[in-house]
N, C-alpha and C positions, 0 to 999 in steps of 0.2 A: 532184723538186727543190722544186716549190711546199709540199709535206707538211715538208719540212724547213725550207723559212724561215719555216713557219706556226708550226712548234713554238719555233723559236727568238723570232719575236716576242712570243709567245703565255710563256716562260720568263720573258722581259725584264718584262713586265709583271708576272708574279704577283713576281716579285722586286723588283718595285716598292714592290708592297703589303705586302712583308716588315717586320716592329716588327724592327729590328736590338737588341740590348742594348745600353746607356750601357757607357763605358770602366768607371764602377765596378761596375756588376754584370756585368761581365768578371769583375771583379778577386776581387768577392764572391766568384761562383761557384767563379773559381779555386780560391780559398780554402779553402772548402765539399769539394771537389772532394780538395781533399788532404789536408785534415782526415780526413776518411771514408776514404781511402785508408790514412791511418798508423793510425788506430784499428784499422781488418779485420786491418792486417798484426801489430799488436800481437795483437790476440785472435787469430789463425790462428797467431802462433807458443806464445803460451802454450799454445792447448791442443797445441800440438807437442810442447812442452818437458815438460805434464805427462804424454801417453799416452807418449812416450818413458820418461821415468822410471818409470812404471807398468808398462812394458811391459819396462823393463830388471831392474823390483823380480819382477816374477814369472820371471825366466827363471833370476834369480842364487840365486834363495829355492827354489826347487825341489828 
């Protein structure tokens, strides 16, 4: 039991010492966060759209 409230005091403290982020670089990050998310989804569908069509141009052209 003593291991266990050692660890718990011992969590308290270094989450003391934690740099929390401000509300705006919250907000930043968010941002950043979902920016970079719709770019990848953009470029992962193009190259879908175009090995699709490539791949539909060689099955029909045969």
């Amino acid at each position: 039991m003593n291991k266990l409230i050692g660890y718990i005091k011992a969590s308290i403290e270094e989450m003391k010492k934690v740099t929390w982020p401000t509300k705006k670089e919250t907000y930043n990050y968010t941002i950043l966060v979902i920016a970079i998310s719709l770019g990848v989804a953009l470029y992962l569908g193009l190259l879908d759209v175009i090995f699709s069509k490539g791949l539909e141009y060689l099955i029909t052209n045969r």
